[in-house]
N, C-alpha and C positions, 0 to 999 in steps of 0.2 A: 767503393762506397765513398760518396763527399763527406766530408766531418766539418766542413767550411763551412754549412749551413746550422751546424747545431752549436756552434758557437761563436759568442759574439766579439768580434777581435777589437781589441785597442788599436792596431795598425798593422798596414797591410802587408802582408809576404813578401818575401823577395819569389818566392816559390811553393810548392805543394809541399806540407810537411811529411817526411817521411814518416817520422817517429812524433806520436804526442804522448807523454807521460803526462797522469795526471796526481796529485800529489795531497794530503791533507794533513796540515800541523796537529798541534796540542789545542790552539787557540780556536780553531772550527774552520779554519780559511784552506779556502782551493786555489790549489796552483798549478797553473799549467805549463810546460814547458815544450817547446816544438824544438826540431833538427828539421832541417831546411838544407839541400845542396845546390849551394848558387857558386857562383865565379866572384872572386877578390878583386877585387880595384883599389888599384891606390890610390892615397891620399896626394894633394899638391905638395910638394917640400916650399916651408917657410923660414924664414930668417932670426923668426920672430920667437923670444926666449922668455919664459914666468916663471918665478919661482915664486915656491908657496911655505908657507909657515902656518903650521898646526897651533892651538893656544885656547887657550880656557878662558878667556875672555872676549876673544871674538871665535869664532869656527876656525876659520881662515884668513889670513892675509895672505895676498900677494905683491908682490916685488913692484907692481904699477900702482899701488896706492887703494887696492881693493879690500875692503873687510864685510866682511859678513859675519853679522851677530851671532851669537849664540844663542839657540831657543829654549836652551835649558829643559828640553822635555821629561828630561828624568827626573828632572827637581819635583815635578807637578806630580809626578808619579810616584814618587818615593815614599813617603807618606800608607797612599791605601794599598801598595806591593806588601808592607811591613805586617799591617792590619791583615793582610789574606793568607800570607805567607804563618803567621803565628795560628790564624786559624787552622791552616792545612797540616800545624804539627801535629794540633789535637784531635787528629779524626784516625777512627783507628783503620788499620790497613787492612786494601781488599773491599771495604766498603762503599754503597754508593755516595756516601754523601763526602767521604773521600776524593772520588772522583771531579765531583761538581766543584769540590774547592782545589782542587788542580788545574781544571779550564778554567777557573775564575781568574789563579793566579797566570796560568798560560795568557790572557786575554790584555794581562795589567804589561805583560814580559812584550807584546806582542805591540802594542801600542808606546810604549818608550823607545 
């Protein structure tokens, strides 16, 4: 049986997947995962050495003069996680409306 045709790939195999698991979060999202057996090839060896710095005002620097900002998406977030999350204390357990304020806040968790 193909499975290649029933779903739409981001990019293309090295090989037939043996194994596809398919998987689903809190937040409603499908994930797929393949195992594939192919042959390793190495990489070229380079000379060439970067070293990187983690930091709260930019994401990363690196050692050649590179930074990249920080997008702060949790900041944007923080705010209506707080809002969802208070309402999810007040629902009582076991309930549906319970549940809906669980995927609400899985959705907020899932997007930061």
């Amino acid at each position: 049986m193909c499975i290649r045709r029933w779903i739409k790939w981001s990019q293309p195999l090295p090989a037939d997947p043996t194994t596809i698991t398919v998987s689903k979060d809190q937040a409603g999202r499908y994930f797929v995962s393949c195992l594939c057996e192919c042959d390793a090839t190495l990489l070229p060896v380079t000379d060439k050495k970067v070293g990187i710095d983690v930091g709260i005002k930019d994401l990363f620097v690196t050692s050649d003069g590179f930074k990249s900002g920080n997008p702060r998406h949790t900041a944007e977030y923080a705010a209506k996680l707080a809002k969802y999350q208070r309402r999810l204390a007040k629902k009582k357990l076991g309930s549906k409306n319970r549940l809906k304020a669980k995927r609400k806040v899985a959705r907020i968790h899932a997007k930061m």
